[in-house]
Chimera marker file (.cmm) of the C-alpha trace (Angstrom):
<marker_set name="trace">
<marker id="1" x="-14.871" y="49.838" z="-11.492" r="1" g="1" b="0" radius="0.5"/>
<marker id="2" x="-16.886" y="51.870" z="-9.051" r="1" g="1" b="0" radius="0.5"/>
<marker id="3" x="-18.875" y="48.626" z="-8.045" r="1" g="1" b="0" radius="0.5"/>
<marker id="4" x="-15.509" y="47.087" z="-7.507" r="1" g="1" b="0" radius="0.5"/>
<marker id="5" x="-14.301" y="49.403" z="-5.190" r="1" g="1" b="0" radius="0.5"/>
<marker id="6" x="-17.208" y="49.058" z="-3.399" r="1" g="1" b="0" radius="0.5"/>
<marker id="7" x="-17.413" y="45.810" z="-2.787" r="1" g="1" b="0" radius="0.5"/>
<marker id="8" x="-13.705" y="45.417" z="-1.692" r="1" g="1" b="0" radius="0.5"/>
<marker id="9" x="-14.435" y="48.396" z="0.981" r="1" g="1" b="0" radius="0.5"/>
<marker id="10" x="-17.404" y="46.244" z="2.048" r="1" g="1" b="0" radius="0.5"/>
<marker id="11" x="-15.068" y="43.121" z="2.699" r="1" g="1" b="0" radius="0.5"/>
<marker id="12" x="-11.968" y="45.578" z="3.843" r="1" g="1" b="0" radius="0.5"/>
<marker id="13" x="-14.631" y="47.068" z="6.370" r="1" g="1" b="0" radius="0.5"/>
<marker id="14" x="-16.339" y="43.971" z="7.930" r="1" g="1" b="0" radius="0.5"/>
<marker id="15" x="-12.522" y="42.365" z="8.316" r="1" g="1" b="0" radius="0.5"/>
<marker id="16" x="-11.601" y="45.235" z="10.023" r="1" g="1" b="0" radius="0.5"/>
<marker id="17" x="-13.838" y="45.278" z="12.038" r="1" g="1" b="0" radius="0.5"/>
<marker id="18" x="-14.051" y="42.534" z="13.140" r="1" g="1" b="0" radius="0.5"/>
<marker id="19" x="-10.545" y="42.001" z="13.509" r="1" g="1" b="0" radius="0.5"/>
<marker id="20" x="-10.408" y="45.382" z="16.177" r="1" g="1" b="0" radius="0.5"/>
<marker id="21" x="-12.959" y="42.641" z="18.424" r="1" g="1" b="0" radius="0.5"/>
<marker id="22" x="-9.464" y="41.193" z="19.097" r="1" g="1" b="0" radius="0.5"/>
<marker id="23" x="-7.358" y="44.244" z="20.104" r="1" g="1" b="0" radius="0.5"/>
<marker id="24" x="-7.629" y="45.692" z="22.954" r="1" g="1" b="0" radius="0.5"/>
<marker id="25" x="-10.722" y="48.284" z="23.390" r="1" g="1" b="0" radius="0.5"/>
<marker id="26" x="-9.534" y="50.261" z="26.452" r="1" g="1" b="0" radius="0.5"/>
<marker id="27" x="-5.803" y="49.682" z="28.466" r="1" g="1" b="0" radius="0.5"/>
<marker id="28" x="-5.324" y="50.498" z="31.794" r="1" g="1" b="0" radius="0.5"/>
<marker id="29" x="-2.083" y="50.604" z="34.205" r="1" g="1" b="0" radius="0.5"/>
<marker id="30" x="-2.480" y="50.490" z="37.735" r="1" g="1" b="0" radius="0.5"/>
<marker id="31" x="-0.249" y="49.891" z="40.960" r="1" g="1" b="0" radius="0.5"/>
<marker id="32" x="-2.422" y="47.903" z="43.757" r="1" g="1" b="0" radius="0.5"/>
<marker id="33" x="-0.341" y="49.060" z="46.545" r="1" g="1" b="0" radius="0.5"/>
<marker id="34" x="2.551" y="51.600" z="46.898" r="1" g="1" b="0" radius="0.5"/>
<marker id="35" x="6.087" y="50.267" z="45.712" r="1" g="1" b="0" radius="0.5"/>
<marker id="36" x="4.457" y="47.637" z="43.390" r="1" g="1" b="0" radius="0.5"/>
<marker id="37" x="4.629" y="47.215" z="39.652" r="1" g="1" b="0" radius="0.5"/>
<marker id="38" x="1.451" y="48.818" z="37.591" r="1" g="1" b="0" radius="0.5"/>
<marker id="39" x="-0.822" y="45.848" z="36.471" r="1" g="1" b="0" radius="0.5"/>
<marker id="40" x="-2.849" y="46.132" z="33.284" r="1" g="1" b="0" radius="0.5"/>
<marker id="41" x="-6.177" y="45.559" z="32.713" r="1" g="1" b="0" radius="0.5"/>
<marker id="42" x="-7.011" y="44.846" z="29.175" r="1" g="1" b="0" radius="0.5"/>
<marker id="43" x="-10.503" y="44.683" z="27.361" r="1" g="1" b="0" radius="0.5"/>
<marker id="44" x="-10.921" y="43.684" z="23.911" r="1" g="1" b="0" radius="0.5"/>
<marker id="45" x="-14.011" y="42.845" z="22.257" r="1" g="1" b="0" radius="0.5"/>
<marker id="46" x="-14.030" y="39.251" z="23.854" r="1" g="1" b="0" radius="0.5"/>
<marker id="47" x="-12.468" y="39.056" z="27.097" r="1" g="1" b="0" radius="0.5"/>
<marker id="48" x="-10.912" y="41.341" z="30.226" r="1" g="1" b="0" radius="0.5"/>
<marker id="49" x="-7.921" y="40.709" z="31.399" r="1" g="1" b="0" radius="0.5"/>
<marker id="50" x="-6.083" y="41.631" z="34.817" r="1" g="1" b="0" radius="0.5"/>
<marker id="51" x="-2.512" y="40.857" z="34.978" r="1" g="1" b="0" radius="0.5"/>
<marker id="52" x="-2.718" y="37.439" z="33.941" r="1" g="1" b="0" radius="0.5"/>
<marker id="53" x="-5.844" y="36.557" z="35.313" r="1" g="1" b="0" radius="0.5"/>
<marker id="54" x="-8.169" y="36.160" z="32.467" r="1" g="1" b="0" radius="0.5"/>
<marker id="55" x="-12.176" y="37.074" z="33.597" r="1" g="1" b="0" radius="0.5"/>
<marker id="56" x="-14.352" y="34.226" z="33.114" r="1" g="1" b="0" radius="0.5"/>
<marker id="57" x="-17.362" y="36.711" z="32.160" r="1" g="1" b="0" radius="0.5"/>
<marker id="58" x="-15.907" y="38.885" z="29.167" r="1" g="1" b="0" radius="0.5"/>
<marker id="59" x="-17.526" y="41.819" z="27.983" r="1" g="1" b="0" radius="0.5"/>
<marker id="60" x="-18.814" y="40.178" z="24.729" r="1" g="1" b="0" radius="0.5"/>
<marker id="61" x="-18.683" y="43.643" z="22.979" r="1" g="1" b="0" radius="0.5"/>
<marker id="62" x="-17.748" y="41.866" z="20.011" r="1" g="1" b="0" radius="0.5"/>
<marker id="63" x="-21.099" y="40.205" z="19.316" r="1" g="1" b="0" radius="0.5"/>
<marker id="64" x="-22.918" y="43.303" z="17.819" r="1" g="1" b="0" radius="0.5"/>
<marker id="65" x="-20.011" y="44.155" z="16.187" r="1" g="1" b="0" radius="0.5"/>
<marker id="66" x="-19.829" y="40.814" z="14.303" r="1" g="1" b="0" radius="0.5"/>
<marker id="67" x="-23.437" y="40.957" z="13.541" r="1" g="1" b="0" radius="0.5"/>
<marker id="68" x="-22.951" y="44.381" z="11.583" r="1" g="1" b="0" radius="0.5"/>
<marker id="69" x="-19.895" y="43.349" z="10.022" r="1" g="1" b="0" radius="0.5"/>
<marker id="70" x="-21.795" y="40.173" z="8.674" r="1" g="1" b="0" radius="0.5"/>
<marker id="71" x="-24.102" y="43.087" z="7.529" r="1" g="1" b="0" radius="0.5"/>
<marker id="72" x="-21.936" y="44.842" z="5.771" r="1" g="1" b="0" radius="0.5"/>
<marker id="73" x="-20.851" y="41.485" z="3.885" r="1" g="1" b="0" radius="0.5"/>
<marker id="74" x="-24.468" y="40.478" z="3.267" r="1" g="1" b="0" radius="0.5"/>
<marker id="75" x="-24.566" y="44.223" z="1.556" r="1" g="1" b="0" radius="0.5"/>
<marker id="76" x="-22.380" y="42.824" z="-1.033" r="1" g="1" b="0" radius="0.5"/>
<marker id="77" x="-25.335" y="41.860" z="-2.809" r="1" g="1" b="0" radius="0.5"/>
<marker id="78" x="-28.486" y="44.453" z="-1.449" r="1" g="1" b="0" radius="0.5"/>
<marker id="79" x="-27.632" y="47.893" z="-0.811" r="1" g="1" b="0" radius="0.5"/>
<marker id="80" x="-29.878" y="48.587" z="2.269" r="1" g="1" b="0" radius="0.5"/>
<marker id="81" x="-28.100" y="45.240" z="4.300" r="1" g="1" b="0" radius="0.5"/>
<marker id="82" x="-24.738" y="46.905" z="2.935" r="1" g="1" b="0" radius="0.5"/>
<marker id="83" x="-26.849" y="50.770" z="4.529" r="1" g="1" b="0" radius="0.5"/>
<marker id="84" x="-27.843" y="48.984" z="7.535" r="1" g="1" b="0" radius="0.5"/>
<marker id="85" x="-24.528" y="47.393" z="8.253" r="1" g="1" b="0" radius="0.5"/>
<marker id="86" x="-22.614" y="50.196" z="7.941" r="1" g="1" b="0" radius="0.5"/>
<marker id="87" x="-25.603" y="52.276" z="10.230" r="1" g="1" b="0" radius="0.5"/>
<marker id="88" x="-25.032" y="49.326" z="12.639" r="1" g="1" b="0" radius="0.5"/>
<marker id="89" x="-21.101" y="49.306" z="12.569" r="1" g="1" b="0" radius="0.5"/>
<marker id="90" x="-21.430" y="53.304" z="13.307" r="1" g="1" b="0" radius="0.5"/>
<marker id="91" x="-23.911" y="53.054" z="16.217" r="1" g="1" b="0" radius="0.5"/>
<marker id="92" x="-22.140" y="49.769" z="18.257" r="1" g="1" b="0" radius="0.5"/>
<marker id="93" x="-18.680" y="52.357" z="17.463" r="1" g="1" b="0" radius="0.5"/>
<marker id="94" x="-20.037" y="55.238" z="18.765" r="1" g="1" b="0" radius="0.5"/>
<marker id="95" x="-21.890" y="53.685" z="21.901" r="1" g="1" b="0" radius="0.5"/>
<marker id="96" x="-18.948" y="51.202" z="22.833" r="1" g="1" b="0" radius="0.5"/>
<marker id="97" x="-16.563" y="55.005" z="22.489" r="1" g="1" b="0" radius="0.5"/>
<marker id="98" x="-18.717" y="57.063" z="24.385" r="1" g="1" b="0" radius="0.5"/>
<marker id="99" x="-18.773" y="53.842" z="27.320" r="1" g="1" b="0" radius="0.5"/>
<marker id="100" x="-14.711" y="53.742" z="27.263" r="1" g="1" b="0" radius="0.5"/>
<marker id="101" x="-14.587" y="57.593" z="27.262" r="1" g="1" b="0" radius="0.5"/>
<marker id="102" x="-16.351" y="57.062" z="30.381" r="1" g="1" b="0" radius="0.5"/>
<marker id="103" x="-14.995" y="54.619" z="32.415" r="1" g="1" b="0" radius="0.5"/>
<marker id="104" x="-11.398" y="56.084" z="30.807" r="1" g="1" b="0" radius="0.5"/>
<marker id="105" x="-12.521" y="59.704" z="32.292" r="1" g="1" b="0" radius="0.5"/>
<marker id="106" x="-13.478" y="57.820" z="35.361" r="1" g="1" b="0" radius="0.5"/>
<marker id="107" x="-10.139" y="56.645" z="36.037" r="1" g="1" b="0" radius="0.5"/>
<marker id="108" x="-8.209" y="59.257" z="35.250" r="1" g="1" b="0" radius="0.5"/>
<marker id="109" x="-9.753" y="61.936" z="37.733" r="1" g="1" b="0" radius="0.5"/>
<marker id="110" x="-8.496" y="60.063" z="40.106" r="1" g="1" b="0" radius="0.5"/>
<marker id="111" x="-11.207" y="58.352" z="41.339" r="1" g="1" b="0" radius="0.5"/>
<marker id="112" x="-9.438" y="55.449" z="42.518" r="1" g="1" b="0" radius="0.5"/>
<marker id="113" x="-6.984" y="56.824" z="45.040" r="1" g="1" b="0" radius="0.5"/>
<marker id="114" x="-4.850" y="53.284" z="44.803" r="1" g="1" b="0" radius="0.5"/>
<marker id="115" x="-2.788" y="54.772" z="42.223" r="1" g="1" b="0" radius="0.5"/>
<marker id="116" x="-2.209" y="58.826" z="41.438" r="1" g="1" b="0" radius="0.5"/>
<marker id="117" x="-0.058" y="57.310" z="38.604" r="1" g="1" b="0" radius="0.5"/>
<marker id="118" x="-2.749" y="55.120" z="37.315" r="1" g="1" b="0" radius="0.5"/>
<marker id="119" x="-2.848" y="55.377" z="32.979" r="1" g="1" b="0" radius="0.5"/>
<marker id="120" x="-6.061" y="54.777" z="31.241" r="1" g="1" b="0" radius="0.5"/>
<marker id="121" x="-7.043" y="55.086" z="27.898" r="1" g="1" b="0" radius="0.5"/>
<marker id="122" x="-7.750" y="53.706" z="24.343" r="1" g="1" b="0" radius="0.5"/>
<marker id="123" x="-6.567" y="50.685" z="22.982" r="1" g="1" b="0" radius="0.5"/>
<marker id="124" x="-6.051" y="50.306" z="19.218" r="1" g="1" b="0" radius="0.5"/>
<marker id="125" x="-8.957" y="47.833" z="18.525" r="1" g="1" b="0" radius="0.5"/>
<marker id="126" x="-10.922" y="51.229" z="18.995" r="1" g="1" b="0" radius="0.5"/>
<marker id="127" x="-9.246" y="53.291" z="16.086" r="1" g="1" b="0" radius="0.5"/>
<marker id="128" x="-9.281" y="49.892" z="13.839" r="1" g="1" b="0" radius="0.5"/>
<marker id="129" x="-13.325" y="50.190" z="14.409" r="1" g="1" b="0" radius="0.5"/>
<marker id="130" x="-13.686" y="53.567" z="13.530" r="1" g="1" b="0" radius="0.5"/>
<marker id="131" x="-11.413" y="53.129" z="10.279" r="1" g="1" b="0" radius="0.5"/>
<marker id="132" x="-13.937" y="50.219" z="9.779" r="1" g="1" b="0" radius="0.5"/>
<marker id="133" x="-16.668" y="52.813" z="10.047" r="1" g="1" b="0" radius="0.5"/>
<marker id="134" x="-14.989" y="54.633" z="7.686" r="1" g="1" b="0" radius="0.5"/>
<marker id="135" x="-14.591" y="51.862" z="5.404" r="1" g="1" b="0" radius="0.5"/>
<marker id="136" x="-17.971" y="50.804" z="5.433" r="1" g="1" b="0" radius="0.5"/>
<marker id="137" x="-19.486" y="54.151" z="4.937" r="1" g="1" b="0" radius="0.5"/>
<marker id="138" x="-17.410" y="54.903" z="1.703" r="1" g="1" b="0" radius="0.5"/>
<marker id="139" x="-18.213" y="51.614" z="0.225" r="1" g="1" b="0" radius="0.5"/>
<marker id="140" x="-21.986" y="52.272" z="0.828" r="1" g="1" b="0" radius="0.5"/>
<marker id="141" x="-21.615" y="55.466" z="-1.210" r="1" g="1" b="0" radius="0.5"/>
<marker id="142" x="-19.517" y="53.332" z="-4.319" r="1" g="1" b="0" radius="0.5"/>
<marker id="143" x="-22.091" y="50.573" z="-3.432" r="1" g="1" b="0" radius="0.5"/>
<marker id="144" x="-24.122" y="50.144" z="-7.201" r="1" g="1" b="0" radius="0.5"/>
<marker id="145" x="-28.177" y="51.023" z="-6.642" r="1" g="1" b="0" radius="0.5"/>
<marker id="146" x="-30.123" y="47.197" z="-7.039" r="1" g="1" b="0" radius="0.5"/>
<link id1="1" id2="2" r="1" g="1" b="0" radius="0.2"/>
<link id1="2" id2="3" r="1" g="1" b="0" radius="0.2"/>
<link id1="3" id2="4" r="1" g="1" b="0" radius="0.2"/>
<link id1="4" id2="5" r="1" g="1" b="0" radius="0.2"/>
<link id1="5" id2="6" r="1" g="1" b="0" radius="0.2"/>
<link id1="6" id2="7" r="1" g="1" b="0" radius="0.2"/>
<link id1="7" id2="8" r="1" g="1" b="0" radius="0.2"/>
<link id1="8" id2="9" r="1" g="1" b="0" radius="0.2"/>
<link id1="9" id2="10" r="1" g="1" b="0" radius="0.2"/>
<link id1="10" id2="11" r="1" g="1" b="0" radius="0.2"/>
<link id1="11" id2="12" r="1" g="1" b="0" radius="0.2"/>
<link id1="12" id2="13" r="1" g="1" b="0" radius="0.2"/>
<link id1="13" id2="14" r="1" g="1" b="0" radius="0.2"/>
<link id1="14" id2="15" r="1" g="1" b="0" radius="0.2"/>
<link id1="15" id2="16" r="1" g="1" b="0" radius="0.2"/>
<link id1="16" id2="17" r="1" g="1" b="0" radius="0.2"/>
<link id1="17" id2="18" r="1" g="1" b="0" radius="0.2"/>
<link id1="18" id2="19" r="1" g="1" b="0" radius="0.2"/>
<link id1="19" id2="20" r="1" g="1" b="0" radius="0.2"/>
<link id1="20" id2="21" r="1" g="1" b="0" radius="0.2"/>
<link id1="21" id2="22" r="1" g="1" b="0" radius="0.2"/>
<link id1="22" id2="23" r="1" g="1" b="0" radius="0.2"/>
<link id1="23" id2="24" r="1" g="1" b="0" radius="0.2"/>
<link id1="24" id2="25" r="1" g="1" b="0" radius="0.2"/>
<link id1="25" id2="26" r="1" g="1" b="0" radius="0.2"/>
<link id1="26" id2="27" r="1" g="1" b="0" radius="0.2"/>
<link id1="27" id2="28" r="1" g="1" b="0" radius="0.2"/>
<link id1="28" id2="29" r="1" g="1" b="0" radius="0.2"/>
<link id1="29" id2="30" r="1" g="1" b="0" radius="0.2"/>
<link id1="30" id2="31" r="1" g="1" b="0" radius="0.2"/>
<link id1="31" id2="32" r="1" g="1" b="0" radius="0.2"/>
<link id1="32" id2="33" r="1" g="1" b="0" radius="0.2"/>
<link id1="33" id2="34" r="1" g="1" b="0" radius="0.2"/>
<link id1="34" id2="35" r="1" g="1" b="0" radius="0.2"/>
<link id1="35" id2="36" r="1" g="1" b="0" radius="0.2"/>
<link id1="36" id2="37" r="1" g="1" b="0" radius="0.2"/>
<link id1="37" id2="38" r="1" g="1" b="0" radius="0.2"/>
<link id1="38" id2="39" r="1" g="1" b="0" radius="0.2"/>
<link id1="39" id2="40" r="1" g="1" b="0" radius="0.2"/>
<link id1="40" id2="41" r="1" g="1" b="0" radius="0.2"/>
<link id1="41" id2="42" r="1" g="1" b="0" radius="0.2"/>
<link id1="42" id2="43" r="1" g="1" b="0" radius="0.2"/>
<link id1="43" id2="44" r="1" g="1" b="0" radius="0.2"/>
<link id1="44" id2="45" r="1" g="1" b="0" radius="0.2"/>
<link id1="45" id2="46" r="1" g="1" b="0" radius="0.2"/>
<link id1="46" id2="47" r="1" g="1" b="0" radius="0.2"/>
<link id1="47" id2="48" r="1" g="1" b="0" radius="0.2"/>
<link id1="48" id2="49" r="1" g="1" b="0" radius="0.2"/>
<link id1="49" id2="50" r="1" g="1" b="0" radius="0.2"/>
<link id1="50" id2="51" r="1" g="1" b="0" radius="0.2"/>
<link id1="51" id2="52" r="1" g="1" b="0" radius="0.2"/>
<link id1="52" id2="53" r="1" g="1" b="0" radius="0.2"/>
<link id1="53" id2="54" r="1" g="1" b="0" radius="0.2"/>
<link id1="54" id2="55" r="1" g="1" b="0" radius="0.2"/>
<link id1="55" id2="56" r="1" g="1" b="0" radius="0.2"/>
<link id1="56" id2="57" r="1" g="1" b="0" radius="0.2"/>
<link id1="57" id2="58" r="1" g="1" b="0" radius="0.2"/>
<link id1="58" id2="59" r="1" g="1" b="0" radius="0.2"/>
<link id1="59" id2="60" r="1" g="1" b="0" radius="0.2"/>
<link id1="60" id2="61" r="1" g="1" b="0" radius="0.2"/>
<link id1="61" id2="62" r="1" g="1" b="0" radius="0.2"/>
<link id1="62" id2="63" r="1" g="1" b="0" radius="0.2"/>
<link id1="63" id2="64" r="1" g="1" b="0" radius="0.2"/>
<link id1="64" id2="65" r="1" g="1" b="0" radius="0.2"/>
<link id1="65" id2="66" r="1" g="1" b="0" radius="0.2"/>
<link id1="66" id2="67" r="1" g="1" b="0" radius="0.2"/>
<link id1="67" id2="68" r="1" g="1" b="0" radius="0.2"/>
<link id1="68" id2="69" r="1" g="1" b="0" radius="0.2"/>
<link id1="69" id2="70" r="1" g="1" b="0" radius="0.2"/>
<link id1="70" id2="71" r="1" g="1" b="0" radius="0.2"/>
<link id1="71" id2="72" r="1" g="1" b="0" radius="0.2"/>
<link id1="72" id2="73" r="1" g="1" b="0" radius="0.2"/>
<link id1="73" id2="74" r="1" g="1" b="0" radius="0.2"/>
<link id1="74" id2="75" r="1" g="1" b="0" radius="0.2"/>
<link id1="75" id2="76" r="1" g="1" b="0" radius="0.2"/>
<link id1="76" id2="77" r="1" g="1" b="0" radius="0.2"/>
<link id1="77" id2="78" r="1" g="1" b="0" radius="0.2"/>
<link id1="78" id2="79" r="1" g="1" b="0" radius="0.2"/>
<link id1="79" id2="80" r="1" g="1" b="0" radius="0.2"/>
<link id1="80" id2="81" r="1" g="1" b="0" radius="0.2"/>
<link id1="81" id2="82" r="1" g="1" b="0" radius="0.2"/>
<link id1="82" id2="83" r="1" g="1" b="0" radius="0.2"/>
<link id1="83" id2="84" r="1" g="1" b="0" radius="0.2"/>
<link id1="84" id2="85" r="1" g="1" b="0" radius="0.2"/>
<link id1="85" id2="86" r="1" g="1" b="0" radius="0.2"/>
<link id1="86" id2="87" r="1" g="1" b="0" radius="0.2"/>
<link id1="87" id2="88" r="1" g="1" b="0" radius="0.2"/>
<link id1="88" id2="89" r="1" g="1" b="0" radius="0.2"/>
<link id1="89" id2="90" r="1" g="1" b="0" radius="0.2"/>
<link id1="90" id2="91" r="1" g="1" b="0" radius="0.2"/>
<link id1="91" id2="92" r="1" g="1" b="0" radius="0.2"/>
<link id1="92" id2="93" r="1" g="1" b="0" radius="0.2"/>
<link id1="93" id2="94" r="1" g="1" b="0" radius="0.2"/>
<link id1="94" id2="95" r="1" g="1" b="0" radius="0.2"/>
<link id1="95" id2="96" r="1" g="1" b="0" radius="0.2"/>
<link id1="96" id2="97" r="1" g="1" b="0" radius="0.2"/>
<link id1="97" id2="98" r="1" g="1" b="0" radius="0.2"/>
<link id1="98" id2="99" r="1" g="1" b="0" radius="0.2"/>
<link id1="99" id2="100" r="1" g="1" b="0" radius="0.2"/>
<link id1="100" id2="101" r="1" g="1" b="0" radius="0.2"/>
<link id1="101" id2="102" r="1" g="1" b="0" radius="0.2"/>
<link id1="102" id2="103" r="1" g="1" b="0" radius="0.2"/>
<link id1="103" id2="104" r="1" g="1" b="0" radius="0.2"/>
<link id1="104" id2="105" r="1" g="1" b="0" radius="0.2"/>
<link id1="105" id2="106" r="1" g="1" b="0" radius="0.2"/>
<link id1="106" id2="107" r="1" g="1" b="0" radius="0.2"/>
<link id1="107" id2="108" r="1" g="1" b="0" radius="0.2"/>
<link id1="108" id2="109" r="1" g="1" b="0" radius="0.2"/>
<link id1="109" id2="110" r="1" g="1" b="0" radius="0.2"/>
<link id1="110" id2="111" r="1" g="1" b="0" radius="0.2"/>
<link id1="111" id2="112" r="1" g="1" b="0" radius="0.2"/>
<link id1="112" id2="113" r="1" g="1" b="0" radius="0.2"/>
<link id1="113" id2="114" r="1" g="1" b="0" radius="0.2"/>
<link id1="114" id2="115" r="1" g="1" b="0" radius="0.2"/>
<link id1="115" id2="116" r="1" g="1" b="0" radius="0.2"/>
<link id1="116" id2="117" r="1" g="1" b="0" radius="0.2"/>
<link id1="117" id2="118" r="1" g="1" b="0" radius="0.2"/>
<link id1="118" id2="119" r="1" g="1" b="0" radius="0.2"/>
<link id1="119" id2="120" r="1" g="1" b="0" radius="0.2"/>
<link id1="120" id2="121" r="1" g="1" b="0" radius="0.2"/>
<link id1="121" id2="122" r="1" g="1" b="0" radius="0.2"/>
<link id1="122" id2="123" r="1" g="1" b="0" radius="0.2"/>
<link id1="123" id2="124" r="1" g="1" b="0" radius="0.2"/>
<link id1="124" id2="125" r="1" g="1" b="0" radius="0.2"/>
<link id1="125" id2="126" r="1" g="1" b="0" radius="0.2"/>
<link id1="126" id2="127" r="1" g="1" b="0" radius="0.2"/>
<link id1="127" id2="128" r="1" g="1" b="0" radius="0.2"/>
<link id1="128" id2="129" r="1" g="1" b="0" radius="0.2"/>
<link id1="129" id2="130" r="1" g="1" b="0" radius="0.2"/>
<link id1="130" id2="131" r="1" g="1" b="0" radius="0.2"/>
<link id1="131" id2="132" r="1" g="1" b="0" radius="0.2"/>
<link id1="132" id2="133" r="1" g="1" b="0" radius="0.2"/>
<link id1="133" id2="134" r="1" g="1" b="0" radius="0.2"/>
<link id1="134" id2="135" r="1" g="1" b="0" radius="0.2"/>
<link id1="135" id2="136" r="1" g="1" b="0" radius="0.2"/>
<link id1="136" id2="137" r="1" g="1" b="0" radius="0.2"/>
<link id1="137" id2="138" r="1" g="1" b="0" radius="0.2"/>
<link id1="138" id2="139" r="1" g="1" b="0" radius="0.2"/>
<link id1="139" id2="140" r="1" g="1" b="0" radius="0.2"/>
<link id1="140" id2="141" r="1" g="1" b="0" radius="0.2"/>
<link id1="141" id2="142" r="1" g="1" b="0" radius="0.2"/>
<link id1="142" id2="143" r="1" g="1" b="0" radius="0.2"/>
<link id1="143" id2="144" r="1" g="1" b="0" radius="0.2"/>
<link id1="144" id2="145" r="1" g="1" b="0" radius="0.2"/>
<link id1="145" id2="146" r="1" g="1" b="0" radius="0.2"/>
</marker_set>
């Protein structure tokens, strides 16, 4: 039962995560000029979007997390891939949070003087990758020894 539940956290963690590659990462409102509407800006895992002007050049932040999520799924069947992919999962998590902290913290000091009602912050693609990490950290500890 135990190697079960492991394996099922395994696949429940590496969907999961990469399913957050498609939310949105970081959100942020801003007016351009006084009297105008606030515009978002939008950044998921594959792309950043402004208004409704998609950038050509997305941020591709999804790529390592794919990798470790096809980790994690290749740790299904050897327990250090299912270790390293849920190491991996935890380091791209914890780098990519500490870069939107940033730019979030950035923003909301009020570094851009555009907008003193400007809104920044986390998107839910973040919280679905840190469940993930979660996830894939409890099924290494179910995960049965080779």
């Amino acid at each position: 039962m135990r190697k079960i539940v492991g394996l099922v956290l395994l696949a429940l963690a590496a969907a999961a995560a990469v399913g957050a590659t498609f939310l949105p990462f970081s959100e942020l409102l801003i007016r351009l000029a006084p009297g105008q509407p606030q515009t978002a800006y939008v950044t998921t895992g594959w792309s950043t979007q402004f208004g409704g002007t998609k950038d050509e050049h997305g941020p591709l932040f999804a790529i390592p997390i794919v990798l470790a999520a096809a980790a994690l799924l290749a740790g299904a069947r050897w327990t250090k891939v299912a270790y390293a992919g849920a190491a991996a999962l935890a380091g791209v998590t914890g780098m990519l949070f500490v870069y939107l902290l940033n730019a979030i913290s950035f923003h909301r000091e009020g570094n851009i003087a555009i907008d003193p009602a400007l809104e920044a912050g986390f998107g839910n693609g973040v919280w679905v990758l840190v469940s993930a990490v979660v996830l894939a950290f409890g099924a290494v500890v179910l995960h049965p020894d080779d």
